[in-house]
DRENMAR-692977 format. One line per field, with one value per atom (N, C-alpha, C, CB): x negated, y, z negated; residue number from 1; atom name; residue in one letter. Coordinates in pm, 1 decimal. Each point is the difference from the previous one (the first is absolute). Glycine has a CB too. Layout:
REM residues N
px: X, ...
py: Y, ...
pz: Z, ...
seq: NUM, ...
atom: CA, ...
type: a, ...
END
This chain:
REM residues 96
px: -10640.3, 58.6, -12.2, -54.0, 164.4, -26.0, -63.6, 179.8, -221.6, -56.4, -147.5, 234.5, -341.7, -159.1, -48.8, -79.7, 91.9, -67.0, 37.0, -78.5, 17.6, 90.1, -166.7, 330.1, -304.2, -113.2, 91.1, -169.0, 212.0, 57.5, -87.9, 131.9, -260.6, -63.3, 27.7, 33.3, 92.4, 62.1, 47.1, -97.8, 78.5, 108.9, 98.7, -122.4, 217.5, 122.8, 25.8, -10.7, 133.3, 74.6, 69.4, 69.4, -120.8, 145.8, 130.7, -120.0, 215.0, 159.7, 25.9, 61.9, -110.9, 28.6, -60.1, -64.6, -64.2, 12.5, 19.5, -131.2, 183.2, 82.4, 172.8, -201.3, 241.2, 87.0, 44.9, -64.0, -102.9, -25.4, 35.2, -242.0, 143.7, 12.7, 102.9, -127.7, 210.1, 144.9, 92.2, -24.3, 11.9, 141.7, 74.7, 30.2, -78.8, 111.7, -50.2, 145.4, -76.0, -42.6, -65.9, 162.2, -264.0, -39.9, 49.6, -127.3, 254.6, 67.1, 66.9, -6.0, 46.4, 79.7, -146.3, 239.4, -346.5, -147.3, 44.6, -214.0, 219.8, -38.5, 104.8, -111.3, 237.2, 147.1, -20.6, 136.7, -211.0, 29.0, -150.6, 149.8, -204.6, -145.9, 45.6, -209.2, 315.8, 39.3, 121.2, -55.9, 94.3, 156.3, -90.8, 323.3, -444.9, -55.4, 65.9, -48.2, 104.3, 68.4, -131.8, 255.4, -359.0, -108.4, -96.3, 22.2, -57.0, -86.5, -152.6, 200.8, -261.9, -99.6, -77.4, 91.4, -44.5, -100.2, 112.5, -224.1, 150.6, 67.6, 64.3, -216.0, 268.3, 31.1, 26.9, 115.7, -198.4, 17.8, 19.8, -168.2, 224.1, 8.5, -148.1, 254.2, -256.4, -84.9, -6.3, -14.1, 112.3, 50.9, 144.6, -200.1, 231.8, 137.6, 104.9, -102.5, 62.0, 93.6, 22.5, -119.3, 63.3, 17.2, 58.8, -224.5, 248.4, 19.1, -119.8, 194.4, -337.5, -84.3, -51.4, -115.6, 123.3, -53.5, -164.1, 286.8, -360.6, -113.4, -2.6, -96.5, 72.2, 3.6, -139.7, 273.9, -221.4, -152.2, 67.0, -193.1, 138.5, 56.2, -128.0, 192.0, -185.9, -101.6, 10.6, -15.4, -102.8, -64.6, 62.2, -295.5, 254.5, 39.3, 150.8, -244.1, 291.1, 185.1, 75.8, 12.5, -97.8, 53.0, -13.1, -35.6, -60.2, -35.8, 86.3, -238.1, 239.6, 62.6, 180.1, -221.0, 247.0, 146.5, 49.3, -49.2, -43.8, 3.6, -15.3, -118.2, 29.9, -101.4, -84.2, 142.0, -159.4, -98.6, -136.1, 173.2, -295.5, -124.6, -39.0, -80.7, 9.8, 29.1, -198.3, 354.2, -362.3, -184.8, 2.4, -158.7, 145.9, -32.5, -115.6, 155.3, -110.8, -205.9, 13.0, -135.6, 43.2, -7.4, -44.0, -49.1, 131.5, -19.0, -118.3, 308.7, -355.0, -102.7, 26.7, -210.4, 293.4, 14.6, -100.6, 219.5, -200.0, -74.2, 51.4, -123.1, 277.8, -13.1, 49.6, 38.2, 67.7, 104.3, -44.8, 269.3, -261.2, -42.6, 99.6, -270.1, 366.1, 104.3, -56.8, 67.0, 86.9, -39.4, 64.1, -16.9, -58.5, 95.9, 59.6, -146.5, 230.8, -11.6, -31.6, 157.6, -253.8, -89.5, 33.1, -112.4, 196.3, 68.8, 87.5, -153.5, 270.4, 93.0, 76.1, 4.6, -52.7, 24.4, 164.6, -305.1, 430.7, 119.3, 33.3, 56.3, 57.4, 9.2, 93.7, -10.1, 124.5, 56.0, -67.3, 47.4, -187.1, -60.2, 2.2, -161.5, 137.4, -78.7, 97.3, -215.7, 352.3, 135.7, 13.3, 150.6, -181.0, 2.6, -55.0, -6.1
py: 7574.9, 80.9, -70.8, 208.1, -213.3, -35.8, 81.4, -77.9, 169.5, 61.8, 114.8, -94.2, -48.8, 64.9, 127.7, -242.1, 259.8, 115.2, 74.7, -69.7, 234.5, 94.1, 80.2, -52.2, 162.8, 161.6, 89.1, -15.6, 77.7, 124.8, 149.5, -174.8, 112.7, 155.1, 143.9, -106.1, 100.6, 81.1, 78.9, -33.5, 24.7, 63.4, -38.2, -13.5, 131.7, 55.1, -83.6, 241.1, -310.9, -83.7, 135.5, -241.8, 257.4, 84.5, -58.1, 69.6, 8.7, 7.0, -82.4, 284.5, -268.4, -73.0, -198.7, 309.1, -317.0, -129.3, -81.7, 40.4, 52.5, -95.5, 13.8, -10.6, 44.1, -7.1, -153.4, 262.2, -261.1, -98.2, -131.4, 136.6, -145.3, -104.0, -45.7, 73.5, 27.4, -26.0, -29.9, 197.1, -159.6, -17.6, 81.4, -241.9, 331.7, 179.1, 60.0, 21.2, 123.8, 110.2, 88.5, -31.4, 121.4, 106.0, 99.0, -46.3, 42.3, 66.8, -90.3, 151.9, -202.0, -94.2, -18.5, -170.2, 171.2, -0.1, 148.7, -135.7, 210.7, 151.4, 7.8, 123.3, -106.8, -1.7, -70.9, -58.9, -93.4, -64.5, 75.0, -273.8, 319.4, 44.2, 153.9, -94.8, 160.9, 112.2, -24.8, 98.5, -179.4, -34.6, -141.9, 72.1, -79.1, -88.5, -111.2, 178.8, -255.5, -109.8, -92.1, 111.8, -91.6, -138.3, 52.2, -89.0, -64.8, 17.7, -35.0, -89.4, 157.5, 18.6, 123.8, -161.8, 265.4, 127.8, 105.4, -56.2, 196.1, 99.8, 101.2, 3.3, 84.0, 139.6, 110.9, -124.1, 220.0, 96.5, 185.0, -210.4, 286.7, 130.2, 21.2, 92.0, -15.6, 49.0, 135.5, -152.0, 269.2, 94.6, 25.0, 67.4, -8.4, 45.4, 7.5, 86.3, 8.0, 103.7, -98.2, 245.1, -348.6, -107.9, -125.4, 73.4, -117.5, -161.2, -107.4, 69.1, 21.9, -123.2, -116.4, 200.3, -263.2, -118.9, -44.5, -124.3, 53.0, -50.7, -125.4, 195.7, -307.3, -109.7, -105.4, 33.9, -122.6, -66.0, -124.5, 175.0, -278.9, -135.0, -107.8, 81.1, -148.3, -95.5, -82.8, 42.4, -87.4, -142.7, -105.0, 76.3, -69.9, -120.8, -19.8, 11.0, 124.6, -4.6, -82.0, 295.3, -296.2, 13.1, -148.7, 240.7, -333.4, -106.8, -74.4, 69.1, -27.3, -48.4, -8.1, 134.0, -41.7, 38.0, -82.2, 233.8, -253.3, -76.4, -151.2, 202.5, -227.1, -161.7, -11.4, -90.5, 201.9, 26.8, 31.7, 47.6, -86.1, 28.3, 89.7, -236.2, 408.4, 57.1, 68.3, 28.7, -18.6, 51.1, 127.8, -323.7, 408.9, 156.4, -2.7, 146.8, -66.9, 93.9, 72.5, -111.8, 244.5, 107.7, -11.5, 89.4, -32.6, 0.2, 157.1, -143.9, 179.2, 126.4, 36.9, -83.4, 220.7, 58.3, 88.5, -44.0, 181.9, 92.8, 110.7, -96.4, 97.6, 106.0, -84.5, 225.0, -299.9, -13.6, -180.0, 218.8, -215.1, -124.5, -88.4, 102.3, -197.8, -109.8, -57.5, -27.6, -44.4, -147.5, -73.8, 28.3, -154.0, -105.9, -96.4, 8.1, -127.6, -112.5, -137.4, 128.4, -169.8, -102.9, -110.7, 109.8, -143.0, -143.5, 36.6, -133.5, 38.6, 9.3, -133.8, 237.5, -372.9, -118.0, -3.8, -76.7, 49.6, -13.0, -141.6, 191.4, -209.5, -142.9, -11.0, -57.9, 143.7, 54.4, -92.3, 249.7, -189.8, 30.3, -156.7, 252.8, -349.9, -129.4, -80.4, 2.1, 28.1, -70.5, 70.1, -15.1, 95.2, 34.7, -84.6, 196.1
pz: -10523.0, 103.8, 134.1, -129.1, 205.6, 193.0, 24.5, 97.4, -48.4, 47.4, -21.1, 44.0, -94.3, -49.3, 73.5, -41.2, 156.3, 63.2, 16.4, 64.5, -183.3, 27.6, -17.0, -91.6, 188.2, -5.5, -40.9, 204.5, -262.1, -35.1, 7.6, -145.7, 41.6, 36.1, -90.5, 238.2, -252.9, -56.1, 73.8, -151.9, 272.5, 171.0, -16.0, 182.4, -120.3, 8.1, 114.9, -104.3, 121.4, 94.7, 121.4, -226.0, 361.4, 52.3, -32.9, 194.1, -167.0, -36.9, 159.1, -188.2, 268.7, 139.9, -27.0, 179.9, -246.8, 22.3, -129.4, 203.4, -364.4, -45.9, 39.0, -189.0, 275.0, 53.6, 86.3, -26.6, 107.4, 136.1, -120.7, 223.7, -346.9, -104.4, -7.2, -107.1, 17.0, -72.8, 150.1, -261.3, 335.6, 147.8, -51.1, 87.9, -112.3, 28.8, 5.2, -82.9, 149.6, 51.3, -91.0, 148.9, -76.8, -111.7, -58.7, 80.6, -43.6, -37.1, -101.5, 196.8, -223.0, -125.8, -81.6, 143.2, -127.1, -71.1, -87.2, 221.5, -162.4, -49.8, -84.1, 195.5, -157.2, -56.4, -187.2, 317.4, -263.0, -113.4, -130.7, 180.8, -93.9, -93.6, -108.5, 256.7, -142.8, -45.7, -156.0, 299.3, -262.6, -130.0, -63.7, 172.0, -136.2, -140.3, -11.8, -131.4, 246.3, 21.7, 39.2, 72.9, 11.4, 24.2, -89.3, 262.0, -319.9, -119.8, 92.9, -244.5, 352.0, 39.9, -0.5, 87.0, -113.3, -25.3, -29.1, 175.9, -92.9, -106.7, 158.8, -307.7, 270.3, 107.9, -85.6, 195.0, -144.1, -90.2, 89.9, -197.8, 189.9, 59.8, -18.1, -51.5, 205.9, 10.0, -57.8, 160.0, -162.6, -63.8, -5.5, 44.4, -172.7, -30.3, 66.8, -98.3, 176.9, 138.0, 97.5, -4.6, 31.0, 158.1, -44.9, 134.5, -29.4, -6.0, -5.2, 129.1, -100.0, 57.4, -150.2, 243.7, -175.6, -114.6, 50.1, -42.3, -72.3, 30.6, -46.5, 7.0, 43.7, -81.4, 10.1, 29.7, -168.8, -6.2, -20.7, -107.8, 183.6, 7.0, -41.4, 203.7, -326.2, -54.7, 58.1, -175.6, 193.0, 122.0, -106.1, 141.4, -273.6, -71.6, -59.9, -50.1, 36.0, -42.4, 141.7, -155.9, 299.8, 100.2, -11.0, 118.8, -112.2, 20.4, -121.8, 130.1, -246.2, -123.3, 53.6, -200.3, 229.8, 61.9, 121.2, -70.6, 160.9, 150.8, -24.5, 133.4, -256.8, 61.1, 78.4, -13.6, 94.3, 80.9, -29.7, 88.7, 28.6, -93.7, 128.0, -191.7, 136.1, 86.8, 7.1, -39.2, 153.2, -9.4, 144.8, -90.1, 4.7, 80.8, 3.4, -65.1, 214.9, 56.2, 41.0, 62.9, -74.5, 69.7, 172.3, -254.1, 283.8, 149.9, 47.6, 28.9, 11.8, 25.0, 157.7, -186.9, 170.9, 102.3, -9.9, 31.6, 117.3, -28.1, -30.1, 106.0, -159.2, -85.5, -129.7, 175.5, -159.6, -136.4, -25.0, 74.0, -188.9, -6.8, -132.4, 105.9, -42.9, 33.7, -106.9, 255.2, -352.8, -53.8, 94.3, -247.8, 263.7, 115.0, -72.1, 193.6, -164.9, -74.6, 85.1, -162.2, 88.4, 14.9, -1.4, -67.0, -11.2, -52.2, -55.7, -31.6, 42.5, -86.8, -23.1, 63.0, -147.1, 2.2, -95.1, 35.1, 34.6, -52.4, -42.5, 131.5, -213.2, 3.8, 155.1, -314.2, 322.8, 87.7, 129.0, -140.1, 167.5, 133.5, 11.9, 2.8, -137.1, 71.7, 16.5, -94.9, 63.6, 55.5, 173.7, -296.9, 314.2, 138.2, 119.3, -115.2
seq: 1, 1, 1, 1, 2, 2, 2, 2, 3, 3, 3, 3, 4, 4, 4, 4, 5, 5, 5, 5, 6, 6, 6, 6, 7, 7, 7, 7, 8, 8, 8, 8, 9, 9, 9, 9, 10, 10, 10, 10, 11, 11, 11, 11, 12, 12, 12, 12, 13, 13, 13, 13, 14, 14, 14, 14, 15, 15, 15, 15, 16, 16, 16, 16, 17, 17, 17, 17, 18, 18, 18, 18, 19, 19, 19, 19, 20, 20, 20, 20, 21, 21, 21, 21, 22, 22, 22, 22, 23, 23, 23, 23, 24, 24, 24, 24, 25, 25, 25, 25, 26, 26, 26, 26, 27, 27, 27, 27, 28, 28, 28, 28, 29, 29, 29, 29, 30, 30, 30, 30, 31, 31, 31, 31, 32, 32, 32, 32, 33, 33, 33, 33, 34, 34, 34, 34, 35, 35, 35, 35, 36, 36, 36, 36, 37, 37, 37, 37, 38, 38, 38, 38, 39, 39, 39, 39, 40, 40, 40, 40, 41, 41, 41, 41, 42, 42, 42, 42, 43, 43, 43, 43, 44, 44, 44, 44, 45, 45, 45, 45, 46, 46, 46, 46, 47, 47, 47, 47, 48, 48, 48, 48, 49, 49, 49, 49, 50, 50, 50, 50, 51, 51, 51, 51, 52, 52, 52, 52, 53, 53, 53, 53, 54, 54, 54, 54, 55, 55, 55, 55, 56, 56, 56, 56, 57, 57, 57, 57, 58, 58, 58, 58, 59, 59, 59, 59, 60, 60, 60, 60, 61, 61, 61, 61, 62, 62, 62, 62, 63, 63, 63, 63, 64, 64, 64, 64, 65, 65, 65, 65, 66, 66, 66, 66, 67, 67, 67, 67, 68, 68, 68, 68, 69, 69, 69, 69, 70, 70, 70, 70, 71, 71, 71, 71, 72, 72, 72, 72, 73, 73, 73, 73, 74, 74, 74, 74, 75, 75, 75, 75, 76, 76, 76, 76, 77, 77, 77, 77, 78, 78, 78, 78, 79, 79, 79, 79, 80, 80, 80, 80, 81, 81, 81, 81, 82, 82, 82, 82, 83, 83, 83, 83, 84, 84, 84, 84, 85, 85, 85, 85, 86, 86, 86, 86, 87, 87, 87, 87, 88, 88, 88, 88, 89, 89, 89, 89, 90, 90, 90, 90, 91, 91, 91, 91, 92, 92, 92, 92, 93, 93, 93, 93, 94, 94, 94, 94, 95, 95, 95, 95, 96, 96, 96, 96
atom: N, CA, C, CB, N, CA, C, CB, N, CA, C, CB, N, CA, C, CB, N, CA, C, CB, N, CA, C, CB, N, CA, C, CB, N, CA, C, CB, N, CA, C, CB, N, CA, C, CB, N, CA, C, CB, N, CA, C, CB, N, CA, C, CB, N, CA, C, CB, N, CA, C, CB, N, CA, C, CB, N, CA, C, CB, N, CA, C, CB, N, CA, C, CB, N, CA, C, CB, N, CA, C, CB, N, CA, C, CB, N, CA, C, CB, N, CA, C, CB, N, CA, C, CB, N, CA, C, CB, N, CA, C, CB, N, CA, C, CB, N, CA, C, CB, N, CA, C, CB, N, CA, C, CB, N, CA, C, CB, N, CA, C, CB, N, CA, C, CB, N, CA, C, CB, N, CA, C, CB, N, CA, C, CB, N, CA, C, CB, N, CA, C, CB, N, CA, C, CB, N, CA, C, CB, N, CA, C, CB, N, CA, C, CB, N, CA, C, CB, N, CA, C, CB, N, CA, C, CB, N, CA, C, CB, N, CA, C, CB, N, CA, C, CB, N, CA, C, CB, N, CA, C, CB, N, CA, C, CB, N, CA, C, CB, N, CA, C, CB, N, CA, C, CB, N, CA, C, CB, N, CA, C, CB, N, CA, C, CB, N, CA, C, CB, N, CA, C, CB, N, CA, C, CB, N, CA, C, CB, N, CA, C, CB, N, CA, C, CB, N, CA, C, CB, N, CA, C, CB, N, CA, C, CB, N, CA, C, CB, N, CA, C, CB, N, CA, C, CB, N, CA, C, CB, N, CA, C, CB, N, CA, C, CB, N, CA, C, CB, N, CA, C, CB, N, CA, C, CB, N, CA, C, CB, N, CA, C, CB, N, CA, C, CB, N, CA, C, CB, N, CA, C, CB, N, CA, C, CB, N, CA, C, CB, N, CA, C, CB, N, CA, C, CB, N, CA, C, CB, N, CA, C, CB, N, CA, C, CB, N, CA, C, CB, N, CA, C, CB, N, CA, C, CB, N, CA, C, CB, N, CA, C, CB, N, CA, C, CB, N, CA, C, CB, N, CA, C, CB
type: x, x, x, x, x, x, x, x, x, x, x, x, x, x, x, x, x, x, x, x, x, x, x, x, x, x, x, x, x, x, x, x, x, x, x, x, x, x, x, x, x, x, x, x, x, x, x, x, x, x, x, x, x, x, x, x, x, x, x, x, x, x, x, x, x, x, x, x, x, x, x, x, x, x, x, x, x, x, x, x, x, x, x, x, x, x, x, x, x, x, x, x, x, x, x, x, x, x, x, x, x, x, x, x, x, x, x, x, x, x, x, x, x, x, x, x, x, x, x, x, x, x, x, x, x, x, x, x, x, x, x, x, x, x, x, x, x, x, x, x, x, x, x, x, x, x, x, x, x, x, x, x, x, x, x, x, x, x, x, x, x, x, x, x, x, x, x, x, x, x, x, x, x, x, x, x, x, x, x, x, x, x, x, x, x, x, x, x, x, x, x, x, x, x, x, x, x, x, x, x, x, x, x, x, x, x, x, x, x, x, x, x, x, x, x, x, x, x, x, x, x, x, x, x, x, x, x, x, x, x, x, x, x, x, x, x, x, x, x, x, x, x, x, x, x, x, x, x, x, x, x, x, x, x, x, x, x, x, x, x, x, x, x, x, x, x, x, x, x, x, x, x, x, x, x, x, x, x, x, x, x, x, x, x, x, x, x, x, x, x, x, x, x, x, x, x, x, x, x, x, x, x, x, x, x, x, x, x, x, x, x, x, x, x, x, x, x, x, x, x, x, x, x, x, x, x, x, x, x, x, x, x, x, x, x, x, x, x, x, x, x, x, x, x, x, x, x, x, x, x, x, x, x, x, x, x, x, x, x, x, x, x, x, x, x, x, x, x, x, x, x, x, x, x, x, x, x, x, x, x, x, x, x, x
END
C-alpha cells in the first residue's frame, strides 16, 4: 500500500471533512451515502415520517476510496465534543 499510516479507531469520519478529502460538497457526500452510490459508509432514516438521515462514514472505506491516509482526534470542548481531522496525506496533495 502508498500510504502506511492510518488510525481509524473505529470513528466515524464527519460528512463535512470527508467531503474536504474527496473535493466535494457535503452535500454531494450525503446525496451519494443516501442512493448507496459511495462505497464509504452507510445513511440511514432516522424515522419513517421525516426526511432526516444519519450517517456513518468509515475511516478505512474512506482512505481505501481516496488513497488517502486519514488520522482523527477528538477535539474536547465544554459542552460537545468534535472529531477533527488531523492528517490527511493525498497523493493529490503531494503534486500540489
Amino acid at each position: 500500500m502508498k500510504n502506511e499510516k492510518r488510525d481509524y479507531g473505529g470513528r466515524n469520519v464527519p460528512v463535512n471533512v470527508a467531503a474536504h478529502i474527496m473535493g466535494k460538497s457535503p452535500h454531494f457526500v450525503r446525496i451519494g451515502l443516501q442512493r448507496g452510490i459511495l462505497p464509504i459508509g452507510i445513511a440511514f432514516k432516522t424515522s419513517a415520517r421525516n426526511e432526516q438521515y444519519d450517517y456513518y462514514i468509515s475511516p478505512r472505506l474512506l482512505a481505501d476510496f481516496t488513497g488517502c491516509s486519514i488520522t482523527l482526534g477528538d477535539e474536547q470542548d465544554s459542552i460537545v465534543r468534535t472529531k477533527t481531522l488531523i492528517s490527511s496525506n493525498c497523493e493529490e496533495d503531494k503534486n500540489e
